[in-house]
N, C-alpha and C positions, 0 to 999 in steps of 0.2 A: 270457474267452479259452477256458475250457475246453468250447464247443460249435464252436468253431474246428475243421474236423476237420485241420490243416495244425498247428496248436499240440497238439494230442494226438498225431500223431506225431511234432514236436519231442522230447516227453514224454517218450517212449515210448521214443526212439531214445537219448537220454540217461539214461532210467535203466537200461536194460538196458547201455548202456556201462558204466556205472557199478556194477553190481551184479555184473558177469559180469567186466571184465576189468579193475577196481581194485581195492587193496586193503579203500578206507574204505567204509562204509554212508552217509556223510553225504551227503543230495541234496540237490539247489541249494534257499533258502529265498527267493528272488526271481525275478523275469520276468529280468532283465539277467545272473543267475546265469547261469538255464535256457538264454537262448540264446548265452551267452560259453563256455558247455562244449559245447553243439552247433557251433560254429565249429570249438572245437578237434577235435571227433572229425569231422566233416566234413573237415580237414585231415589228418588222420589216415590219414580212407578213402581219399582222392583220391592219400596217398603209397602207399598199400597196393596202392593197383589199378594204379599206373603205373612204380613203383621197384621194389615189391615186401617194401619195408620195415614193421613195423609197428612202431611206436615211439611211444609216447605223448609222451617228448621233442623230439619233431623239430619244429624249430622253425615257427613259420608262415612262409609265404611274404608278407615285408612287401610288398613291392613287388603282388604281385596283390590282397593284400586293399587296401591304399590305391587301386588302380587302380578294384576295384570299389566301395571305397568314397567316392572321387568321382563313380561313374557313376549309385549310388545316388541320393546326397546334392544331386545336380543336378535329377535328374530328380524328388525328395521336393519341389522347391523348385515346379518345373512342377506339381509335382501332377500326374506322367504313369508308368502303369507299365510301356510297352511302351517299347523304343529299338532301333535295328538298326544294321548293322554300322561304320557311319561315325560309331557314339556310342561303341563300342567303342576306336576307334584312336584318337579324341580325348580318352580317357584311358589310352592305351598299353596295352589291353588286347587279351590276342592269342585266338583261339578254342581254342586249348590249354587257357586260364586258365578258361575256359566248363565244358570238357571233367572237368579236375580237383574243380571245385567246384559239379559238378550238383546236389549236393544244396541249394545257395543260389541259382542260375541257371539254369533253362533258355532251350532257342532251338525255335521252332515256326516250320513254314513257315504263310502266313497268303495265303488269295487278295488278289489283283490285288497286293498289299504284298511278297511271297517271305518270304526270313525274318527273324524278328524274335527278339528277346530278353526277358526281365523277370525279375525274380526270384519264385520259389517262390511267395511269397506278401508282401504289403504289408510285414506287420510284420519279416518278413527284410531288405528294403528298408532299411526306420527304421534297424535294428540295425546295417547293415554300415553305412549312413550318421550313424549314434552314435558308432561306433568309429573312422572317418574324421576327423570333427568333433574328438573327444576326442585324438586322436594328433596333428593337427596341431600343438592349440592345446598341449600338454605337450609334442612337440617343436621344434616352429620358431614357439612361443605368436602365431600365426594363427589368427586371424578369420574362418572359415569363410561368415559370413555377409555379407562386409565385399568387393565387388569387387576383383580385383589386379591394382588399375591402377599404374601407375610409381611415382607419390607416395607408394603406399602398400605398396610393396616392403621398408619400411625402418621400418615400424609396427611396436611389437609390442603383444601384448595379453597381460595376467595371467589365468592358471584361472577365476576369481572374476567377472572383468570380464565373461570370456567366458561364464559359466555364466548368469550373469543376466541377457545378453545374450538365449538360450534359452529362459527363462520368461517375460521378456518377449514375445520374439516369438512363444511358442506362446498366449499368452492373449489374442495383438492377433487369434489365426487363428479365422474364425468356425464354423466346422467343424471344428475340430479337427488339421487334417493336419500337427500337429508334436506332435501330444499322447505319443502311445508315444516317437517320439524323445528328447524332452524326458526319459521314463522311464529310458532305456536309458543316455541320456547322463548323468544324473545317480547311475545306479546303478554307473553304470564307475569310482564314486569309492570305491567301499569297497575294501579291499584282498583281502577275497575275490576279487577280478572284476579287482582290477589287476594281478594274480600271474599270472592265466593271462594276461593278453596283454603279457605285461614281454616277451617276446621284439619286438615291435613299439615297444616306448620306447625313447629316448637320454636321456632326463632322468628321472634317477628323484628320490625325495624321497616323504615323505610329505603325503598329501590332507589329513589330517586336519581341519586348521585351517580348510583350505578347506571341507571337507563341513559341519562346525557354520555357517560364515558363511553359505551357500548355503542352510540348513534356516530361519535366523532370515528371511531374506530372502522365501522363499518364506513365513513366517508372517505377514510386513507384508503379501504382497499381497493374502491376504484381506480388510483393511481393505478394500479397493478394490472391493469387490463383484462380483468376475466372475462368468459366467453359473455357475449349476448343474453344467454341463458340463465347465468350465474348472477350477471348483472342486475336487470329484470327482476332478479330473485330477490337480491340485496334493496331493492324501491319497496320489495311487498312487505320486506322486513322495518323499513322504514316506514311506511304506512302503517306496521301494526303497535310501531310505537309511538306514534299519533307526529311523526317530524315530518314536514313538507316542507322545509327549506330550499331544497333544490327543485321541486317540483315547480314550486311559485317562480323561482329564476328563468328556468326556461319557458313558462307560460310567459312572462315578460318577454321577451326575446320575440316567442310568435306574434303574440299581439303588436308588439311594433314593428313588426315587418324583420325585421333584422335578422332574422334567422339564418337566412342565406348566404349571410356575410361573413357572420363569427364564426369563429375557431373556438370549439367546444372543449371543454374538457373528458375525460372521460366518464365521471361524474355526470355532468350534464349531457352529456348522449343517451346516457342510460335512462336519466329523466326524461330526456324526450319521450325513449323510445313506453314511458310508461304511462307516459301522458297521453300517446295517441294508443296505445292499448284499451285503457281504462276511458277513455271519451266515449260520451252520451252519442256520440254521432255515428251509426255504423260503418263499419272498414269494410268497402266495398272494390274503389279504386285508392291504389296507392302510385303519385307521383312524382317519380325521386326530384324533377326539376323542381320543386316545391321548396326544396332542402338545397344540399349540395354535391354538385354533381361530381363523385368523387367514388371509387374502388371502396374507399374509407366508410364513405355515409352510409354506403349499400352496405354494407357488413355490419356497419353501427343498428342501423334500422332491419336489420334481419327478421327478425322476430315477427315485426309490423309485414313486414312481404307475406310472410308465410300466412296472416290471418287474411290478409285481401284475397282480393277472387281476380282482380286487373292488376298486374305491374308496368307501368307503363315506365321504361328505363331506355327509352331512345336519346341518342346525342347527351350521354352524360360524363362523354370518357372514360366508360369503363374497358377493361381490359380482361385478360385470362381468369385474373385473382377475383373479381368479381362471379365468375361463371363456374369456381371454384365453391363459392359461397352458398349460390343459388343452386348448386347439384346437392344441395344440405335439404332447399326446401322443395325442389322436387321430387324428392327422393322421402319425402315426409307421408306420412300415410293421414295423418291431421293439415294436410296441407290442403288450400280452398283456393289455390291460382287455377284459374284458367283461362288465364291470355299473359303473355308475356312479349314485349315489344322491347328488343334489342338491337333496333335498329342503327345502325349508324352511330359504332362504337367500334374501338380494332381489338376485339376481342380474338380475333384472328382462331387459325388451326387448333391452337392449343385450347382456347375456350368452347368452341364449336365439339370437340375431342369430350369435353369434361360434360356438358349440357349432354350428348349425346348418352353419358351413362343414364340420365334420368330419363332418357325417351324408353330403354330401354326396358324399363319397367311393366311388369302385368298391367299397371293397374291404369297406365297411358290412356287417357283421352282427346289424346288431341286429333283440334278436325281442319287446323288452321297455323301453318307453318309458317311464320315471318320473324322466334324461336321460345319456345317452349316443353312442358315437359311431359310427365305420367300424370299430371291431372288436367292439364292447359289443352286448352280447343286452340289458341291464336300464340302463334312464335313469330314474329317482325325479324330478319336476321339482313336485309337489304343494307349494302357499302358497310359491311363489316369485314373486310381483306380476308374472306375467306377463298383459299386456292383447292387443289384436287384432294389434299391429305384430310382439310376438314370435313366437305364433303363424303370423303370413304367412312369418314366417323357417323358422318349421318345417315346414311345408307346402311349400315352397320345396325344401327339403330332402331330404325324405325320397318315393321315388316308387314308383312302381305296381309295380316286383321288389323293393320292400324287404322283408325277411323277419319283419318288426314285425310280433310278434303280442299285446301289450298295448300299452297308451298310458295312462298317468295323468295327466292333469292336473288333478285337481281344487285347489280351494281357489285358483285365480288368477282373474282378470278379465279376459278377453277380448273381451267385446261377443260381439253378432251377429255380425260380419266374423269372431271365433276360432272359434265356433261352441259358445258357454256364455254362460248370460243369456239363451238363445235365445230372441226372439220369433218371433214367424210368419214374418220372413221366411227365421230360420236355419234354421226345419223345414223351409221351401222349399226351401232348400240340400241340406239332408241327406235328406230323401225322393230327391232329383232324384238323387244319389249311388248310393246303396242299389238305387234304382230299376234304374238304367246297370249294376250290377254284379252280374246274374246268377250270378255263382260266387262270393260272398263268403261266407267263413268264419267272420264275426263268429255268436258266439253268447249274446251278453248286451250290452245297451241300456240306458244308464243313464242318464237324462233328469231327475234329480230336481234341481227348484230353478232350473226353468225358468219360462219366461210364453210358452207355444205359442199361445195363443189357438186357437179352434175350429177355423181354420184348418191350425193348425198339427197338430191332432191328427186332422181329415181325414186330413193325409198319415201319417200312421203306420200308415195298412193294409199300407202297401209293405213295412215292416221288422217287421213283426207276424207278416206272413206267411216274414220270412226266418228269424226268433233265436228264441233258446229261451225269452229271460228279459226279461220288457220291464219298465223301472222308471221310470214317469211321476208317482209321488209328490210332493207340494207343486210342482204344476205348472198350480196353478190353471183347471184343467178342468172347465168347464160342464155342464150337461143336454146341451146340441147335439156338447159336445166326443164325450160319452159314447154318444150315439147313433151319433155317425161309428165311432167303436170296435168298437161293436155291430156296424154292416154290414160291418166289414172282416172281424171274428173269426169271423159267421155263414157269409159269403158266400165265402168258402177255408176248405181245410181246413188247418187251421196246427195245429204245433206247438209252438206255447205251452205254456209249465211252469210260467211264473210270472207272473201278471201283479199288480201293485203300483201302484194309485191312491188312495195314504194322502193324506192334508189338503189335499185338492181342494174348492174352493171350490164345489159342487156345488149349495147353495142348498135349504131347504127346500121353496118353490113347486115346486122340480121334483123332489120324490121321486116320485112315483108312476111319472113317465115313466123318472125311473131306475131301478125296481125291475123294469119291462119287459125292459131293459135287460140286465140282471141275470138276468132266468129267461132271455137266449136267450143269453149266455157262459157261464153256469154250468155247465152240460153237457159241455163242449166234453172230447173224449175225450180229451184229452193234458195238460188244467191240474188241476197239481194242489196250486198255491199260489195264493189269492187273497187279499191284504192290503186293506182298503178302509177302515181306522183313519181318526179324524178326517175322515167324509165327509158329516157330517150325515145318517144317516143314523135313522130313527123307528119306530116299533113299526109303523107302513104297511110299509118298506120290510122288515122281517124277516121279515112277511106273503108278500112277494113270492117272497124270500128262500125262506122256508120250503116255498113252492109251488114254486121251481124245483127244490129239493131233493130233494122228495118223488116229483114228476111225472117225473126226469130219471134213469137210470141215471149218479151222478155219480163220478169218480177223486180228486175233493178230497177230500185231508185236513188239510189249512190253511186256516181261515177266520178272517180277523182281522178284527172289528167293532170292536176297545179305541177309546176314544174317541168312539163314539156314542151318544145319547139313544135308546137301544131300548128302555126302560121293562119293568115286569113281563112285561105281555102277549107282546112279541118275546122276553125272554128265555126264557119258556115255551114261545114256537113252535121257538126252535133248540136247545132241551135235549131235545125231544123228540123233533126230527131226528136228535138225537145218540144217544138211547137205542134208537134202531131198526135192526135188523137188517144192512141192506142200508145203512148208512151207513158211510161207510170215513172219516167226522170225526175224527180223532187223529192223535198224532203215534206213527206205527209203533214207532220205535224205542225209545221213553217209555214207550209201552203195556206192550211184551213187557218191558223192565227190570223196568215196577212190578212185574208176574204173578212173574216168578223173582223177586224181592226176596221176595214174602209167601210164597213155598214154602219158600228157603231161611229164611226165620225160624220160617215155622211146623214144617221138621224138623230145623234147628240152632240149639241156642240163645246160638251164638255169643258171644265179649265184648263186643257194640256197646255200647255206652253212650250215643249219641246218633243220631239219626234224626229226617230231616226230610222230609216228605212231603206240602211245602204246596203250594197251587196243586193238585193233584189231584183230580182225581173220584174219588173216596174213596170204595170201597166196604168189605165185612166185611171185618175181619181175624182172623184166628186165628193167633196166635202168640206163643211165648214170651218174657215180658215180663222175666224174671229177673234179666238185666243192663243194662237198659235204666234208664238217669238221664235224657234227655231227652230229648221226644217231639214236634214239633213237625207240627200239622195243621192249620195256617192256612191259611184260605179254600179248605176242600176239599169244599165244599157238605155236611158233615155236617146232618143234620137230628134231631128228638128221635129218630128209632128208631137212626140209626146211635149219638147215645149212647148208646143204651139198649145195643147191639150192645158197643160200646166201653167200657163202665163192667164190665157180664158180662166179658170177654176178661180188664181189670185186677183183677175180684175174684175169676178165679178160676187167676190163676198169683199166686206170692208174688212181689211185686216194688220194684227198688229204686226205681224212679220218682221223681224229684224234682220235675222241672218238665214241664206239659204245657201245651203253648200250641194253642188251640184257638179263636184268634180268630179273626173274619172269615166264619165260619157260622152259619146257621138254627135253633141249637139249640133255640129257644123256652123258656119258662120250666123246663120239666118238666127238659128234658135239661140243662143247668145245674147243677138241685136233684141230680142223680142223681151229677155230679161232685162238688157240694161234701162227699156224704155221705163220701166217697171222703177229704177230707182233714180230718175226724172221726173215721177210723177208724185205729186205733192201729195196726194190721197195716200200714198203709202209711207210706212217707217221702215223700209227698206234701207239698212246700212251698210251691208258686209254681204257682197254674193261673190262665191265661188264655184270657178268654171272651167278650170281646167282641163281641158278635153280632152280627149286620143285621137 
């Protein structure tokens, strides 16, 4: 209510009555309060401006609020908020009674229609027809709901009868349009709120008995499962007649953790879900692993999704019925999601199917598909068993002005028709795509754990030449596929950054032709990652290898071979690629750390106590070893001279040294002998050295 801008100056106008020209401080602690004191100072103003009197005693004028509150409470029935002057006289209301009580009524002239009437705003509507409703049934105990035809001139009806009357028929309304009524008229039972309109009763008495039966009552109908909506509603009803009994139950449950465990009733779901509504803490991210991960909870907490702006709803087992749910609150025009993470749930075809109607929507913002809707930036849909049928839902969906700037779908099963699994003919697809679309902004290509066939990787000159990062690993790519590659990457100038064809079934017979291959993309002035792990690749092809390196002014500083039979000979042709000048082989930013690493130890000697520098190309160190307990230089190509280097450095600072592991290196016998003397020598605490060599 309070982004209502027509309820903040209800507010507003009330507590400055109240602050400024009553005695008390006490301000209204209900909605039914707020607007039963805004009546009275409304009647107030309208005596003020027209008699002249300002009197806070002065009684309301029963006859016009009855008048307008049948005109209301008719028109709440129509679900209509405009009426004109012949709805007026048929509740004996004169344009005077307009005039006085502007602040509840205006009248607007309207083309081709002249002039019309409505109240301020809806929820003023409800109220004066709560107050209608409520005066009736406590004075001439009539049935408001109940036509008054002859037979039934001579009926009467109890408070109680009639109250229940009320929450019945607001929970039968599917939308809602008795929900605030139901509030107002349930709140007019406290005696705060019946004091100020006792000038409007003839039957007094106290509510009491009736307010407890009417709160038990409303606690059965949760039994009955009403929607979220309904429910929610029935808390606000309970709030307005001061009961938190079930509120405090489930606040117990969160505070001890337990929440997660219990089996809630319906009742208590609804508490929940009104507790985390009405929390001092804003609803920003909702999620569900919080709760319990269940089809059930998500439907319970519906309401709560719809105010967050994050749903984070991965790994909770939800299913179809859930995405069912959530096509309720993407499809919401007061909906505030925008990210939705459904990741790794089998919400399968048929959920993907249902989610898909809310992408559909104008009003779609999404920029980030992993799955979400017409307000969500972020959709998460990865290992949700979705195959080609869900997919065609989503393609369906989402079109050429959508603002989708990622898309996830990995770990499901589409076929060819979703465009994963792709054989040849899915590359046909997507060349033909890429091809057509001259202006696209995709800048990474992730094709791994495909079957393109040679065909398939023909067509990849099209998007070679668009993206920055192509990723055709375990994609089973031939000699022939490799050559297509070749004339696409030679024959455009492309920029390419990354090209990645790790455990491609490449085949020994055809290395030579691949390593051709090889010297004419290597060069390419813009790549500067090349993976080619598990490619069958031989001490021929590092030959090739090593020629295209040398012959080619090259930008790589990533070359990934792990995984291939390159034997002595290749790795002696790319170590000495590596040791030349003009070779930019390293990782930048590794390099420059190691260099500061060995200045600052060799001119602080720091408290490190442990230090681990494997995997490195290892060259001298000079540095103070004094607090150093363990030193780790596994597989950093040391040889006997760098022991020799390395054994010098620890004899000649004093040091706590315990454990040096130096496995995985070339020491040869020599360099070995020079460590063990090292843990013979009583000057050292040398206990544990490994040396394991190749």
């Amino acid at each position: 209510m309070c982004h209502i801008p027509v309820f903040c100056w209800i507010s507003a106008t009330v507590l400055q009555q109240i602050l400024e020209e009553t005695e008390t401080e006490e301000t209204p602690k209900t909605l039914t309060n707020m607007y039963t004191c805004f009546l009275i100072f409304q009647a107030v103003q309208g005596n003020l401006k027209y008699t002249g009197r300002n009197d806070l005693d002065i009684p309301l004028d029963k006859e016009a609020i009855l008048g307008l509150g049948k005109l209301a409470f008719q028109h709440l029935e129509k679900n209509s908020l405009i009426f004109n002057a012949e709805d007026l006289e048929s509740c004996g209301i004169d344009r005077s009674t307009i005039s006085v009580y502007s602040g509840l009524c205006t009248q607007e002239t309207v083309r081709f229609r002249g002039t019309v009437f409505s109240f301020v705003h809806l929820s003023i509507q409800e109220f004066i027809a709560a107050v209608f409703s409520y005066i009736c049934v406590r004075n001439e105990h009539r049935n408001v709901f109940e036509p008054q035809s002859t037979s039934q001139k001579g009926k009467t009806t109890e408070l109680i009868d009639f109250l229940k009357t009320a929450v019945d028929k607001a929970l039968e309304s599917e939308h809602g349009n008795l929900d605030l009524f139901l509030r107002f008229l349930l709140g007019l039972l406290l005696e705060s709120n019946e004091v100020l309109i006792r000038g409007l009763l003839t039957q007094t008495g106290s509510s009491t008995d009736c307010r407890k039966e009417i709160v038990e009552y409303i606690k059965l109908k949760f039994k009955e499962n009403p929607s979220p909506e309904r429910s929610i509603n029935l808390f606000y009803c309970l709030n307005e007649l001061n009961d938190d009994s079930l509120v405090k139950e489930i606040q117990s449950y969160m505070s001890s953790g337990r929440l997660s465990e219990a089996e809630l009733s319906p009742a208590q779901w609804s508490a929940l879900v009104f507790v985390l509504l009405t929390s001092k803490e804003k609803l920003d991210e909702f999620d569900l692993k919080k709760f319990i991960r269940s089809d059930e909870c998500l439907n319970r907490l519906l309401p709560v999704v719809q105010e967050a702006t994050s749903a984070l709803l991965s790994e909770c087992k939800l299913t179809e019925r859930s995405c069912s749910a959530l096509l309720k609150v993407l499809g919401s025009e007061s909906s505030t999601l925008t990210l939705l993470d459904l990741s790794n749930n089998p919400i399968q075809d048929c959920g993907v199917e249902l989610l898909s109607e809310g992408l559909k929507s104008s009003n779609c913002k999404l920029e980030k598909l992993i799955l979400k809707s017409q307000h969500c930036t972020c959709i998460f849909l990865s290992f949700c068993s979705i195959t080609g049928r869900g997919y065609g839902a989503l393609s369906s969906a989402l079109n050429p002005s959508s603002p989708l700037k990622e898309l996830d779908l990995s770990g499901n099963d589409p076929g060819d028709t979703g465009l994963c699994e792709l054989l040849e003919e899915g590359y046909v697809a997507l060349a033909s795509v890429l091809k057509s679309n001259s202006t696209s902004t995709l800048t990474e290509l992730d094709l791994r754990g495909n079957d393109p066939g040679d065909t398939g990787v023909q067509l990849t000159n099209v998007f070679l030449l668009l993206h920055s990062n192509c990723r055709l690993n375990n994609g089973k790519i031939t000699e022939k596929g490799c050559e297509a590659l070749s004339a696409a990457l030679r024959s455009n100038p492309s920029h390419l950054i990354e090209l990645d064809l790790s455990k491609n079934d490449l085949g020994n017979s055809g290395v030579n032709s691949l390593c051709k291959v090889y010297v004419k993309f290597i060069s390419l002035p813009f790549l500067f990652v090349c993976r080619l792990s598990n490619s069958d690749v031989t001490e021929e092809g590092c030959a090739a290898l090593s020629a295209a390196l040398c012959s080619n002014p090259s930008h790589l500083i990533e070359l990934d071979l792990s995984g291939n039979k390159l034997g002595n000979s290749g790795l002696k042709q790319l170590f000495n690629i590596v040791n030349k000048q003009h070779s930019k082989l390293q990782n930048p930013a590794a390099e420059k750390a190691f260099h500061f690493l060995v200045k600052a130890l060799e001119t602080n000697p720091l408290l490190l106590t442990e230090l681990n520098l494997s995997e490195r190309n290892f060259k001298d160190l000079e540095m103070n070893f004094s607090h150093l307990t363990l030193f780790r230089l596994k597989s950093c190509g040391i040889t006997e001279e760098g022991c020799s280097d390395l054994s010098a450095a620890l004899c000649s600072n004093p040091s706590h040294l315990i454990e040096l592991d130096l496995s995985g290196n070339k020491m040869g016998n020599h360099g070995v002998k020079q460590f063990c003397g090292l843990l013979e020598n009583d000057q050292f605490k040398l206990s544990k050295l490994q040396y394991v060599t190749l």
